[in-house]
C-alpha positions, 0 to 999 in steps of 0.5 A: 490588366488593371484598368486606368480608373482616376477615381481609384487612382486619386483615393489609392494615392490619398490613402498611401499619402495619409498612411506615410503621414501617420507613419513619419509624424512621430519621426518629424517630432523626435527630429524637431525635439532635437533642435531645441533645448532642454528649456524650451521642451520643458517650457512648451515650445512648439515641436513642429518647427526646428529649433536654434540648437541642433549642432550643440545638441547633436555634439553633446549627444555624440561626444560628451559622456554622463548624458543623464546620470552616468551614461556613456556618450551617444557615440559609445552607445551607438558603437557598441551597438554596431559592433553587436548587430554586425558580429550578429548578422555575420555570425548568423550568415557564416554560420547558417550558410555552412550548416545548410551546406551540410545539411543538403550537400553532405550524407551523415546519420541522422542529417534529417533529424539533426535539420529538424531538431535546429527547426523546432529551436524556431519555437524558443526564441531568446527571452524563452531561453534566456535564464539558462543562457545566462547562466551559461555566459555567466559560468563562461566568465562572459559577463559584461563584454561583447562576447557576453553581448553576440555569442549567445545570439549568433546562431540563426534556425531561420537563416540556415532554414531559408539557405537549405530551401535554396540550396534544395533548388540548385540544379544537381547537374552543377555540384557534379560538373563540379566533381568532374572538374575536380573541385573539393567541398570548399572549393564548391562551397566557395566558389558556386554556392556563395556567389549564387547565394549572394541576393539571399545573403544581402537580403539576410544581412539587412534583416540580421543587422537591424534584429541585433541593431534593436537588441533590448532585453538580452544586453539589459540582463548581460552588461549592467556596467555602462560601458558596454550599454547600447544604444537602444538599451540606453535610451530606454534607460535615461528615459527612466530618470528624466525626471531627475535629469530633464534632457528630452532634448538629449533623448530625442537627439540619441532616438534620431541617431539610433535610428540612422544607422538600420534606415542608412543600411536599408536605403543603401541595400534596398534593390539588393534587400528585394532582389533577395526576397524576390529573385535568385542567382540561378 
């Protein structure tokens, strides 16, 4: 039992105060930036208040494209970005959910060792592997499109590792009521072993979105044409040029939209996020 000791209390609560504080400052600032103009940034107003043109700013972001030289609009950006981080993280899930089925549920040569050959892959992540698959997308025709963007990365070690361990655990009584009853692998896999991993799924998504959400370095190499830029890649590009256009009002505003959608997502799933990382369906 923790003893109630006031001082502590105070002391414990004046740090998580101050750690919150540190952390949010820089989010305030990017916020308040983007209320005002370009002309008051560049002439020193102050960042910590709000300014007059929030609307006009976000409008210009969202909708008008050449934001900075040529760029798409922010509303562009930010859908390609979308669709990047979703066919990720479901390709991810669907992908890893089946070969863990396999892995556990079904008896083929060599099942261990294909389980650890898809383990070691943990030790190459992309920017390891990235000049080969390059090459391979490139002689794919893949280049500059969206199956150049996911295909590459759709396939998750991680995630298919996490749904072995789970399935290693389901109680082997209920893979053989469910033979008894006539049920067939899919209807197995379908019917039981998805719902039961539903909080694990919930979980991984959250993680898988915002993984493919704040993809740089792989978009930057495979869609130089602007039309396929995303949003993270965007802003680190105009960033780059705006000494020839000053629009930290505009950059500030695309920051605070590019982070909106993974905060949305973790707000919204955040029981079911911790549920999955600390609970299961069992």
């Amino acid at each position: 039992m923790v003893e109630n000791r006031p001082v502590l209390k105070f002391f414990t609560h004046a740090f998580l105060i101050v750690g919150i504080a540190l952390l949010l400052f820089p989010v305030w600032v990017a916020l308040m930036a983007s209320t005002h103009t370009g002309a008051e940034i560049n002439g020193g107003a102050s960042l910590l208040t709000p300014g007059s043109a929030m609307f006009d700013n976000y409008k210009a972001a969202l909708f008008q494209g050449k934001v900075a030289g040529s760029f798409p609009s922010a509303g562009k950006m930010m859908f390609n970005s979308f669709l990047m981080a979703m066919v990720i993280a479901v390709g991810k899930i669907v992908i890893s959910l089946m070969s863990a089925f396999s892995l556990v549920y079904f008896n083929f040569p060599f099942r261990k060792t294909a389980f650890w050959v898809i383990f070691l892959t943990l030790m190459l992540p992309v920017e390891v592997r990235i000049v080969p698959t390059y090459e391979v997308i490139s002689n794919f025709g893949m280049l500059n499109s969206y199956a150049g963007l996911t295909i590459p990365l759709i396939a998750s070690a991680t995630a298919t590792f996490l749904y072995r361990q789970f399935f290693l655990t389901i109680p082997d009584e209920i893979a053989e009521a469910a033979r008894v009853d006539g049920a067939g692998p899919w209807r197995f896999f379908w019917d039981i072993i998805v719902p039961m991993s539903r909080t694990s799924t919930g979980a991984l998504f959250v993680i898988l979105f915002v993984y493919g959400w704040n993809q740089y370095l792989w978009p930057l190499l495979i869609t130089p044409d602007p039309e396929f830029i995303t949003v993270v890649m965007g802003i680190g590009q105009i960033t780059r040029i705006v000494a020839e256009y000053p629009v930290w009002h505009l950059v500030m505003t695309i920051t605070i939209l590019a982070a909106l959608p993974p905060a949305l997502l973790v707000i919204l799933m955040r029981k079911l996020f911790v549920r999955g990382l600390t609970e299961s369906e069992k």
